[in-house]
LOKEGU-724585 format. One record per residue: z, y, x of N, C-alpha, C, O, CB in turn; residue in three letters. Coordinates in steps of 0.1 Angstrom, whole numbers, padded with zeros to 4 digits, always signed. Glycine has a CB too. Layout:
<rs>
ZYXZYXZYXZYXZYXala/...
</rs>
This chain:
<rs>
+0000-0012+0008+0000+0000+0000+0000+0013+0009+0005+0022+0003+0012+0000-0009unk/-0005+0015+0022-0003+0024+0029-0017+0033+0024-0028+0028+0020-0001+0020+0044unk/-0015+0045+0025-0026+0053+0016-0032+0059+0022-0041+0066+0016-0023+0062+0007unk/-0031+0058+0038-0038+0071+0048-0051+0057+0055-0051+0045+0056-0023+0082+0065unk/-0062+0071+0058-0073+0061+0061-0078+0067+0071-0076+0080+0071-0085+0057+0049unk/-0086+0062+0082-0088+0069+0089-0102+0061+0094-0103+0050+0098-0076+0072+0096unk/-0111+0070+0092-0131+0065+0102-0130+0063+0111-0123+0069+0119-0143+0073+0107unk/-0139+0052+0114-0138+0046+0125-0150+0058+0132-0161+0061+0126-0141+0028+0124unk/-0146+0063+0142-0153+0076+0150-0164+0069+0159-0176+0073+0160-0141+0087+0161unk/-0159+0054+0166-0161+0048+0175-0170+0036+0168-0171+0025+0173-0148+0045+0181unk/-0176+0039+0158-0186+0027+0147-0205+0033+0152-0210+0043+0157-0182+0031+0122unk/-0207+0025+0149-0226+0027+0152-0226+0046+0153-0227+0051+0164-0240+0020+0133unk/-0225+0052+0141-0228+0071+0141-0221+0075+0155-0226+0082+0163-0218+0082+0126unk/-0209+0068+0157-0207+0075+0171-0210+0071+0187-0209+0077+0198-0194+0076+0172unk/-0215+0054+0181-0218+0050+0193-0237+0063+0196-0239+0071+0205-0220+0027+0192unk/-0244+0060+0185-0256+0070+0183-0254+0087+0192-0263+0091+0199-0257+0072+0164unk/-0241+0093+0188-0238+0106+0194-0233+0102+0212-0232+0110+0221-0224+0115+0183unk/-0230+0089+0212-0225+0092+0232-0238+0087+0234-0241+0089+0246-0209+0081+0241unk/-0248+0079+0227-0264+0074+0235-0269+0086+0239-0272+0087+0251-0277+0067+0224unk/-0270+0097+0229-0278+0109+0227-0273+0116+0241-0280+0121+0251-0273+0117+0212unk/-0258+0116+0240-0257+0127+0253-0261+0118+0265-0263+0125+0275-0238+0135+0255unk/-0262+0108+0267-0264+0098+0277-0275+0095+0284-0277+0097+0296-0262+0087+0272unk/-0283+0089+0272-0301+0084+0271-0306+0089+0281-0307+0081+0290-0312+0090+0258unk/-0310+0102+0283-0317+0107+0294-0312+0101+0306-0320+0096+0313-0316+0122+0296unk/-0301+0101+0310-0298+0095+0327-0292+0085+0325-0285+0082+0335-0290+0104+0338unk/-0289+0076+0314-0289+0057+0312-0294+0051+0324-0286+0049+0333-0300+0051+0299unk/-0306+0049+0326-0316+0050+0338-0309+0047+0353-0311+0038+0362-0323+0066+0338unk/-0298+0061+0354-0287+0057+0364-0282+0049+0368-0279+0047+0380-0279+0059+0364unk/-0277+0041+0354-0266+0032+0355-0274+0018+0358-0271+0009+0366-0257+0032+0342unk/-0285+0018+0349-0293+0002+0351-0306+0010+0354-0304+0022+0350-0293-0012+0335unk/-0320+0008+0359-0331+0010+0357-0334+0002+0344-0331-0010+0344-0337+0008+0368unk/-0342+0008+0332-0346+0002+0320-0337+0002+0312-0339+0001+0300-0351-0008+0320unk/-0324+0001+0317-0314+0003+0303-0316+0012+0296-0305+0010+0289-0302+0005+0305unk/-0323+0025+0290-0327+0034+0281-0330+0025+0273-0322+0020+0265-0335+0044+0283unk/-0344+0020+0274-0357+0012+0265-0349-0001+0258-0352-0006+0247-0373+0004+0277unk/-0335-0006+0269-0333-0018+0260-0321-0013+0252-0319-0019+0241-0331-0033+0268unk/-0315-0005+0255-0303+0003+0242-0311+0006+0234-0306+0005+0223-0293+0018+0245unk/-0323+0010+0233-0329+0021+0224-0336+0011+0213-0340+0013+0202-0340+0033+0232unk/-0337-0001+0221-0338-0015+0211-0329-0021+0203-0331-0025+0192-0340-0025+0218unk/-0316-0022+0211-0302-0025+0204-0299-0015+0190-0296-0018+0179-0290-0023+0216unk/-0301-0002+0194-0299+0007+0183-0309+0003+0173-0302+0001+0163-0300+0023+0188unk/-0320+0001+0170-0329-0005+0162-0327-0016+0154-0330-0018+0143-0338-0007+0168unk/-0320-0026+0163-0315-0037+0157-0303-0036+0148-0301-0043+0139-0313-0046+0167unk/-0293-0024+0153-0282-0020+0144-0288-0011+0134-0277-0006+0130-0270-0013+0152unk/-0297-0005+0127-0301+0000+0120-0311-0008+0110-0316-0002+0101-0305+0008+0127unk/-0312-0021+0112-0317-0032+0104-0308-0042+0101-0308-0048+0090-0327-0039+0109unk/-0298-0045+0112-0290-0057+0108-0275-0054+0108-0266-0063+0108-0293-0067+0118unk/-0273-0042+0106-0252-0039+0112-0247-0043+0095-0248-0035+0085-0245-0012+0118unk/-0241-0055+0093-0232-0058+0085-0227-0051+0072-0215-0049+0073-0225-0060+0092unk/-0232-0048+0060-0219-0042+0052-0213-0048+0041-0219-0058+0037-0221-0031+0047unk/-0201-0045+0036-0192-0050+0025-0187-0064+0033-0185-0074+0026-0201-0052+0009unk/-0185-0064+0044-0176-0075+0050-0161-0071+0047-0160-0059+0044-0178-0076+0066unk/-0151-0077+0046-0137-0076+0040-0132-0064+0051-0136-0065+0062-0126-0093+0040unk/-0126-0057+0049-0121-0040+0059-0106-0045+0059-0101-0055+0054-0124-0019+0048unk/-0099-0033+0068-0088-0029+0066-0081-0021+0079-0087-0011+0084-0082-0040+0062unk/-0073-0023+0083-0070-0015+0092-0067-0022+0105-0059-0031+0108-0060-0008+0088unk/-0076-0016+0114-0078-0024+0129-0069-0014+0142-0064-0003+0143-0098-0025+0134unk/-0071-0028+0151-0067-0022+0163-0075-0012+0171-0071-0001+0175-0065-0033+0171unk/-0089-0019+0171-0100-0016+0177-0100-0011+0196-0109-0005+0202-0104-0005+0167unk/-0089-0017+0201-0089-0017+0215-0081-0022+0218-0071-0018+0224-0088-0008+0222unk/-0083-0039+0213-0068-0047+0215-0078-0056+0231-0084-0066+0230-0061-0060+0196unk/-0075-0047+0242-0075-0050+0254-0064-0058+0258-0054-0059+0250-0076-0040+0260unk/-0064-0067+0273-0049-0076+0277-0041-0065+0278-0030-0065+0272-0048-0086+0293unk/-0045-0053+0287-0037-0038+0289-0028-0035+0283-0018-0029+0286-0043-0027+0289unk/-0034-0040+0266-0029-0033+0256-0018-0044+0246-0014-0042+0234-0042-0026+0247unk/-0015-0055+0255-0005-0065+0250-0001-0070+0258-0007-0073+0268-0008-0074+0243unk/+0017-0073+0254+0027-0077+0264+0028-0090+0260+0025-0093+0249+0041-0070+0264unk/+0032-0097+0269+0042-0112+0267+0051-0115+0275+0050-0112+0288+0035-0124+0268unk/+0063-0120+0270+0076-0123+0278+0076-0141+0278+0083-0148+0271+0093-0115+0269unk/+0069-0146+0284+0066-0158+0289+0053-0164+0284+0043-0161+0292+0075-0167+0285unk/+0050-0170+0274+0041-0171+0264+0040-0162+0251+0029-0159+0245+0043-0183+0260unk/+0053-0158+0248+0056-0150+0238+0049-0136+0236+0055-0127+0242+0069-0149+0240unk/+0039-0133+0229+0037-0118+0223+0048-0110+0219+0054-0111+0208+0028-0119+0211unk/+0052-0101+0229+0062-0093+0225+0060-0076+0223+0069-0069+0219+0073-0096+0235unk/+0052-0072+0225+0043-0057+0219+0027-0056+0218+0018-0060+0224+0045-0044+0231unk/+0029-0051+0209+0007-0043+0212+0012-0025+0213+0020-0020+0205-0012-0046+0188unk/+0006-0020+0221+0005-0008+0222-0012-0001+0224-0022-0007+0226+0014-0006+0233unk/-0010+0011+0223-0025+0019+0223-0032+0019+0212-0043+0013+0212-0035+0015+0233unk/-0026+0025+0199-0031+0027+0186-0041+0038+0186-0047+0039+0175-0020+0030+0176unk/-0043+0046+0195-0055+0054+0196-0063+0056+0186-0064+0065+0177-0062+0050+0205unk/-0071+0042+0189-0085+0046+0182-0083+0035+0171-0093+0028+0169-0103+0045+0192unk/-0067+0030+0162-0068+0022+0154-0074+0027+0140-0066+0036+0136-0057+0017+0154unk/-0082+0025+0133-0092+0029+0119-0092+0024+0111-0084+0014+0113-0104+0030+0119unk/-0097+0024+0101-0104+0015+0091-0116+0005+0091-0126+0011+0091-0108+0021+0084unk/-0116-0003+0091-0132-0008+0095-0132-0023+0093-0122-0029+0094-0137-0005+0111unk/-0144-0030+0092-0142-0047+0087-0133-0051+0101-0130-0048+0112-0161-0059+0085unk/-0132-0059+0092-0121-0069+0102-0124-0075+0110-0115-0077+0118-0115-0079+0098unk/-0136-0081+0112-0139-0093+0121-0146-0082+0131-0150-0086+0142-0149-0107+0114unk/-0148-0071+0128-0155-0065+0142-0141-0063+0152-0142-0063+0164-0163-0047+0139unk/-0126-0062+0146-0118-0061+0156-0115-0071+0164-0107-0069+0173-0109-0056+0154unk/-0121-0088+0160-0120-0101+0164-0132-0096+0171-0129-0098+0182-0118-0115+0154unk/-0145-0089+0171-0155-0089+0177-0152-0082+0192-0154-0087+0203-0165-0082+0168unk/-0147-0071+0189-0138-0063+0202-0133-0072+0211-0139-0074+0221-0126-0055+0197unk/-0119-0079+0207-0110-0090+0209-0119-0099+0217-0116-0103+0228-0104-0097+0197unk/-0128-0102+0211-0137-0114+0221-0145-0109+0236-0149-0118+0243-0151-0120+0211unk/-0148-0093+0239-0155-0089+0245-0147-0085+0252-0151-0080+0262-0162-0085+0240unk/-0126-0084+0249-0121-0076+0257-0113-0093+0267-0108-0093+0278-0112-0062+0248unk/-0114-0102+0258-0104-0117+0263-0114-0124+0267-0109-0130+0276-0094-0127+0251unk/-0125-0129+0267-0132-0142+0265-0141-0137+0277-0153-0140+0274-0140-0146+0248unk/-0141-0133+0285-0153-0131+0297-0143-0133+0312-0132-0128+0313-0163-0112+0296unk/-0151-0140+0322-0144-0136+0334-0144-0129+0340-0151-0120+0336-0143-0141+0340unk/-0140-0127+0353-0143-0113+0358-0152-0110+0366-0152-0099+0372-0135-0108+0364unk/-0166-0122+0366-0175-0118+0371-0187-0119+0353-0198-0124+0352-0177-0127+0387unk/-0180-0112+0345-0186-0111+0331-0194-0120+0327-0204-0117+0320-0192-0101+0329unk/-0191-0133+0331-0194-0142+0326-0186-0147+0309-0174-0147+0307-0192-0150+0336unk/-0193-0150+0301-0188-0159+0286-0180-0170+0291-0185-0180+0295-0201-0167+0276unk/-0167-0167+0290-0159-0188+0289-0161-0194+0275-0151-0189+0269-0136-0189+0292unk/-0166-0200+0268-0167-0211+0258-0155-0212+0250-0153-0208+0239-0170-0224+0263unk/-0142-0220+0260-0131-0223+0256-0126-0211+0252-0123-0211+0241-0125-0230+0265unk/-0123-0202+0259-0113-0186+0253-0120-0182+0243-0112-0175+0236-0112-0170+0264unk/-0132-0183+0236-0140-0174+0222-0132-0187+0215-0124-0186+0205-0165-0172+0220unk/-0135-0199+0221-0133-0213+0207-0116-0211+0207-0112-0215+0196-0139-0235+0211unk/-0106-0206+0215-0094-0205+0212-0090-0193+0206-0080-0193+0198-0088-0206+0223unk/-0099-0179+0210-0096-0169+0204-0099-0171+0187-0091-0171+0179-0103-0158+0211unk/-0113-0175+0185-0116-0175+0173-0110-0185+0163-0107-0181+0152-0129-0175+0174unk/-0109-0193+0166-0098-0207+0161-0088-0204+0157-0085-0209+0145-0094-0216+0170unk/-0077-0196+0165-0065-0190+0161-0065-0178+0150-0057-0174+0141-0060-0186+0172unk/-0074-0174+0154-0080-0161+0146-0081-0168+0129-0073-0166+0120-0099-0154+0154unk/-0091-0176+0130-0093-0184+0117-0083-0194+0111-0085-0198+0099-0104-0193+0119unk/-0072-0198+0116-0062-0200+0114-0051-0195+0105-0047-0200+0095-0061-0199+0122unk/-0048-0179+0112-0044-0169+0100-0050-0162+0090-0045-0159+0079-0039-0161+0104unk/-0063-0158+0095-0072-0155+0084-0085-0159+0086-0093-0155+0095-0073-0141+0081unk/-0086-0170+0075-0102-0175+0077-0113-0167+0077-0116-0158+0070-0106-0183+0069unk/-0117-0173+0085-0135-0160+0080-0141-0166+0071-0138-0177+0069-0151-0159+0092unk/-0148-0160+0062-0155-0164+0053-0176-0165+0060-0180-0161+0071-0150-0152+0040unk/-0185-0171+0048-0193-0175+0059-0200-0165+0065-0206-0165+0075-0202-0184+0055unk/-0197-0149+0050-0208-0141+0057-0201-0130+0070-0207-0121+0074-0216-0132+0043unk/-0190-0132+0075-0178-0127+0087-0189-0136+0095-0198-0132+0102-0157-0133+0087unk/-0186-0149+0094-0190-0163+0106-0207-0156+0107-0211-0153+0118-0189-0186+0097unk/-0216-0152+0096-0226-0148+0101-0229-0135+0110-0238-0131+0118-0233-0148+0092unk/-0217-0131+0106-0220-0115+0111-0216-0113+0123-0218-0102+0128-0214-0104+0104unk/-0206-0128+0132-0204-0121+0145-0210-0118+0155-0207-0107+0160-0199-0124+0150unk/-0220-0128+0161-0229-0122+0170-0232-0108+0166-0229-0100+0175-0242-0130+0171unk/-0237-0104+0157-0240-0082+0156-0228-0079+0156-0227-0067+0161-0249-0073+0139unk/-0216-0083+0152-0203-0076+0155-0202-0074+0167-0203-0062+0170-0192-0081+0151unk/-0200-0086+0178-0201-0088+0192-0209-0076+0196-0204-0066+0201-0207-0102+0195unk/-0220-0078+0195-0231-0072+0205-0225-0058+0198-0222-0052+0209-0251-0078+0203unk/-0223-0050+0188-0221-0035+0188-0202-0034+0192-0199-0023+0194-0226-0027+0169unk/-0193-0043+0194-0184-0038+0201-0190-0037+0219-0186-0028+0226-0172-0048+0198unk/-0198-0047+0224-0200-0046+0235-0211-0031+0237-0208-0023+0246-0204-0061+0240unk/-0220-0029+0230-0225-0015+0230-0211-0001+0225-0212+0010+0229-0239-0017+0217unk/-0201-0006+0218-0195+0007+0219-0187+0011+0230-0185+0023+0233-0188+0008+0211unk/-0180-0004+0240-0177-0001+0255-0192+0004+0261-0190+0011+0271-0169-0018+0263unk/-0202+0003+0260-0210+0006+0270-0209+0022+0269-0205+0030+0279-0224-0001+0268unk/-0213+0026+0255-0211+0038+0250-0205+0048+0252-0208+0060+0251-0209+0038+0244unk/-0194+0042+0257-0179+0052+0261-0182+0049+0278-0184+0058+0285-0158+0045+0252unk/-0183+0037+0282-0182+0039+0297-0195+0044+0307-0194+0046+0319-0177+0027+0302unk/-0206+0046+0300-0214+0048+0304-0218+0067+0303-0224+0074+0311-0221+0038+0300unk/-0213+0070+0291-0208+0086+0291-0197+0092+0303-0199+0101+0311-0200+0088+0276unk/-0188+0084+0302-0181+0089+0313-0182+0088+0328-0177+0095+0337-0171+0085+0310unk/-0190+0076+0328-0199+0073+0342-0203+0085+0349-0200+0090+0359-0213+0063+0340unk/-0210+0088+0341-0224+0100+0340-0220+0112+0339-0228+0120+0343-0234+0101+0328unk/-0206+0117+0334-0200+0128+0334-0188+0131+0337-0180+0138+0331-0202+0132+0324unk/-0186+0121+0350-0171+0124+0360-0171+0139+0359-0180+0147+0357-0172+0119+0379unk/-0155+0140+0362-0149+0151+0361-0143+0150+0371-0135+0141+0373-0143+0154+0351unk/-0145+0161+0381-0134+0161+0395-0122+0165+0395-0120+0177+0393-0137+0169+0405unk/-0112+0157+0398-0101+0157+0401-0095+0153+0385-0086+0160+0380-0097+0170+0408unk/-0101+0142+0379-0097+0142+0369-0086+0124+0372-0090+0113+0376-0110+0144+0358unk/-0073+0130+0367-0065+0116+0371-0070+0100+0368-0066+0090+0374-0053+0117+0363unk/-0080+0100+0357-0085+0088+0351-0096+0082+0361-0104+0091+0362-0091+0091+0339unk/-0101+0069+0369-0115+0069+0371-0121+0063+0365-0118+0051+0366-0120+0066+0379unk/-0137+0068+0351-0142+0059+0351-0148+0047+0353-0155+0043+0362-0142+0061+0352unk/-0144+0039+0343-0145+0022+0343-0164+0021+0347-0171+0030+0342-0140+0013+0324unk/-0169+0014+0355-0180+0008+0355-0188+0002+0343-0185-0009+0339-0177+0000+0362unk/-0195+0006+0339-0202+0005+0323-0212-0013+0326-0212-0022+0317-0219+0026+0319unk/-0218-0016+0339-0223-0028+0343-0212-0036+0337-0217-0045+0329-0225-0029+0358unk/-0203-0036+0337-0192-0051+0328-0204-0051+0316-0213-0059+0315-0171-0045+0319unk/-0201-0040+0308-0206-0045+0296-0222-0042+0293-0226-0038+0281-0198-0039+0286unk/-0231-0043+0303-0241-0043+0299-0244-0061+0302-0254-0066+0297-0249-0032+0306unk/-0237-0067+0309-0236-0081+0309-0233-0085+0300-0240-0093+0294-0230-0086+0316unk/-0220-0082+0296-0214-0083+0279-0228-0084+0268-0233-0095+0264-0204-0066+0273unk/-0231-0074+0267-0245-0072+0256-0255-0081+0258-0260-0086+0248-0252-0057+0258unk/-0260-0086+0271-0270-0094+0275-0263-0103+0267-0266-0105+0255-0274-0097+0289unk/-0255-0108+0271-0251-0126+0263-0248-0122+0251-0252-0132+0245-0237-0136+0268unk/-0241-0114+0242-0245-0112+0229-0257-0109+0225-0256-0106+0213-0239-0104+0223unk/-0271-0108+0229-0285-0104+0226-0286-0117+0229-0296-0116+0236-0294-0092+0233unk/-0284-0127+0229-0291-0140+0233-0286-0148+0224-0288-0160+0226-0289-0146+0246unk/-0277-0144+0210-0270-0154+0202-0275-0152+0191-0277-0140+0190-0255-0155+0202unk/-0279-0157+0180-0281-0154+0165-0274-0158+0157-0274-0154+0145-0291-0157+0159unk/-0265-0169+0160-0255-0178+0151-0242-0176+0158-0241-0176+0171-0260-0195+0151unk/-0230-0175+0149-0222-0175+0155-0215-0189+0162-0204-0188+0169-0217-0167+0149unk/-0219-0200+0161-0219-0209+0168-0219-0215+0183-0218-0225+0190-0225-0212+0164unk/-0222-0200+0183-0230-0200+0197-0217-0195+0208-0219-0195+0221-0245-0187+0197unk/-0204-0192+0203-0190-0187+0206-0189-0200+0208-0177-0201+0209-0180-0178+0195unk/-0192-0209+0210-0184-0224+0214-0171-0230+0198-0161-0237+0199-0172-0219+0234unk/-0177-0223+0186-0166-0226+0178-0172-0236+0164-0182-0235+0157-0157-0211+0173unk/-0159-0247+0168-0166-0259+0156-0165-0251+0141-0159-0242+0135-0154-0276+0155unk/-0174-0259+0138-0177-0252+0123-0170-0257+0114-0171-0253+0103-0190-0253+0117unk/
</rs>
């Protein structure tokens, strides 16, 4: 019954406004990465999900951003950019921020443990299960979004550095290669 709502700022319209300031020197970061974002954005403009079940997300539930005292989950912190928005895009996030190693490779087993547990407390329904690969692939375009803006527009002497936007253009590659969500390593 909580009554306050809040847009997701960080959804396709905003990933669209950090391409814009970006696009031109994309190029930087990868040679041809303009032409193939500018494909992804096309594909989110035919295929981005709606009337999937909503509510209120984390939407940067990074390891950073969760404690444990052995095994035990004992905080989530960094409500920042928490919004409104379907649900399974914040399991989509979740998979792009847990399930890769650190040479951004996909592990199988961490999507089929993340997503398993996930389905556990709240099942997906089939059209969630259809929609994750495009969930996937526009959380991994909204990290690109944000880190590839800030790549490009260091600020000197600014206490933060810029994360490396290459993580997740690896990210995106292996979500552009899935159509089913089956393809997460998770039994049906």
């Amino acid at each position: 019954d909580f009554p306050l709502s809040r847009k997701n700022a960080l959804s396709v319209d905003g990933w669209k406004k950090l391409w814009q300031a970006s696009h031109d020197r994309a190029d930087e970061v990868e040679p041809g990465l303009a032409a193939e974002i500018d494909a992804d954005f096309a594909a989110f403009d035919r295929s981005w999900p709606k009337g999937l079940p909503a509510g209120i997300i984390h939407a940067d539930l990074f390891p950073d951003n969760v404690f444990f005292l052995g095994e035990k989950l004992s905080g989530i912190i960094d409500f920042y950019f928490a919004c409104n928005d379907a649900l399974p895009y914040d399991l989509a996030i979740t998979l792009n921020a847990w399930c890769f190693d650190l040479s951004h490779r996909y592990v199988p087993e961490r999507g089929e443990a993340l997503i398993s547990s996930y389905n556990a407390v709240r099942p997906l329904c089939n059209q969630e299960k259809e929609a994750l690969p495009i969930l996937a692939r526009g959380a991994a375009i909204r990290f690109l979004m944000t880190r590839s803006f800030d790549w490009l527009n260091r600020i000197e002497g600014a206490l933060v550095n810029p994360k490396d936007p290459m993580e997740y253009v690896a990210k995106l590659r292996f979500h552009q290669t899935l159509t089913d969500w089956r393809g997460y390593a998770v039994k049906s």
